[in-house]
C-alpha distance (Angstrom), angle and dihedral (degrees) to the residues before:
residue distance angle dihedral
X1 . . .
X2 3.15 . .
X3 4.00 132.7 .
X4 3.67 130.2 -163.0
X5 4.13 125.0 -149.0
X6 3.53 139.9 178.8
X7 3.74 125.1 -161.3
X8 3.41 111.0 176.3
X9 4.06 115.5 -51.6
X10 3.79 82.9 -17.4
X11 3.92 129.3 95.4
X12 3.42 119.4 -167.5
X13 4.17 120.0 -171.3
X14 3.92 116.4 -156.4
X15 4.08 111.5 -155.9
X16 3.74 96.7 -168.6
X17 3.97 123.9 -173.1
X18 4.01 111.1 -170.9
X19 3.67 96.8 171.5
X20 4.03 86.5 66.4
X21 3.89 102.4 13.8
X22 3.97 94.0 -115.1
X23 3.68 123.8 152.5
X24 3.33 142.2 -173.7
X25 3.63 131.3 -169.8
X26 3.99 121.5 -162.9
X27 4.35 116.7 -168.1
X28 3.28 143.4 142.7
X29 3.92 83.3 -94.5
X30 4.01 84.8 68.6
X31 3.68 97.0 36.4
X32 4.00 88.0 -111.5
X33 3.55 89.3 -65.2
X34 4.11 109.0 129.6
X35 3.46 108.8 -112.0
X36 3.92 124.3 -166.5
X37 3.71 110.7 -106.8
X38 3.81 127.2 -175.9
X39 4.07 117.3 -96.2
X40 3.84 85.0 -131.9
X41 3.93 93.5 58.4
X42 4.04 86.9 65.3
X43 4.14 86.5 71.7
X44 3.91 131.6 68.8
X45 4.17 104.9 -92.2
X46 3.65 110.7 -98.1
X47 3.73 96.1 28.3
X48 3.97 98.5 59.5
X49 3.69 91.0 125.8
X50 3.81 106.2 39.8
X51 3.83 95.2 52.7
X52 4.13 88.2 36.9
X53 3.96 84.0 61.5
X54 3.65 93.0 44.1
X55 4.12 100.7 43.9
X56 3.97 87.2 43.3
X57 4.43 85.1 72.6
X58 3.81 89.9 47.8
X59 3.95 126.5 100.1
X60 3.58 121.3 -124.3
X61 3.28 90.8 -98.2
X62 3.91 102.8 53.9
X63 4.28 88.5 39.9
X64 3.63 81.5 58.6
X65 4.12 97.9 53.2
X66 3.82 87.7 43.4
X67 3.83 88.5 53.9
X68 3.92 96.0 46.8
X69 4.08 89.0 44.3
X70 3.67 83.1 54.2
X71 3.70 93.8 50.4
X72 3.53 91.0 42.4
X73 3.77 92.4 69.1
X74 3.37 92.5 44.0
X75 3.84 88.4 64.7
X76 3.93 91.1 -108.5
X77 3.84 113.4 130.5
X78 3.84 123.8 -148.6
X79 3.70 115.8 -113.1
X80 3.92 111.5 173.6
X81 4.19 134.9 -47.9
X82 3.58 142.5 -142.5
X83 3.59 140.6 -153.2
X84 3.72 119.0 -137.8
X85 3.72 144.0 168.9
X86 3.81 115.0 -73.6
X87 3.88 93.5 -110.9
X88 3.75 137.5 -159.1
């Protein structure tokens, strides 16, 4: 999966694989090159594991809206979103 964001002047890309908790985040902070992020670092600090154990029972779909909400209040905007292959 991956989700696209603007805040700002800034996009950020999220390349998101659930099926082995991989992420990887792509900004201006990394030059737009995807950089490996950990799974953890997608969830508020201090509640990693409670809303791990509750986005692991959502569908794509519904993971995605939590993600965007959680964008949202970070002043990131939702642009667009693909589906790809779970890669490597």
């Amino acid at each position: 999966m991956l989700l696209h964001f603007k805040g700002g002047n800034e996009l950020l890309y999220l390349k998101l694989n659930r099926r082995e908790k991989k992420a990887q985040i792509s900004s201006s902070k990394t030059f737009y090159k995807f950089q490996p992020i950990a799974w953890k670092m997608l969830f508020d600090k201090g509640k990693e594991r409670t809303q791990e154990k509750v986005t692991d029972g959502l569908d794509d779909k519904r993971f995605k809206l939590v993600l965007i909400m959680a964008m949202n209040q970070k002043g990131y905007v939702f642009q667009n979103d693909r589906f790809i292959k779970d890669s490597k």
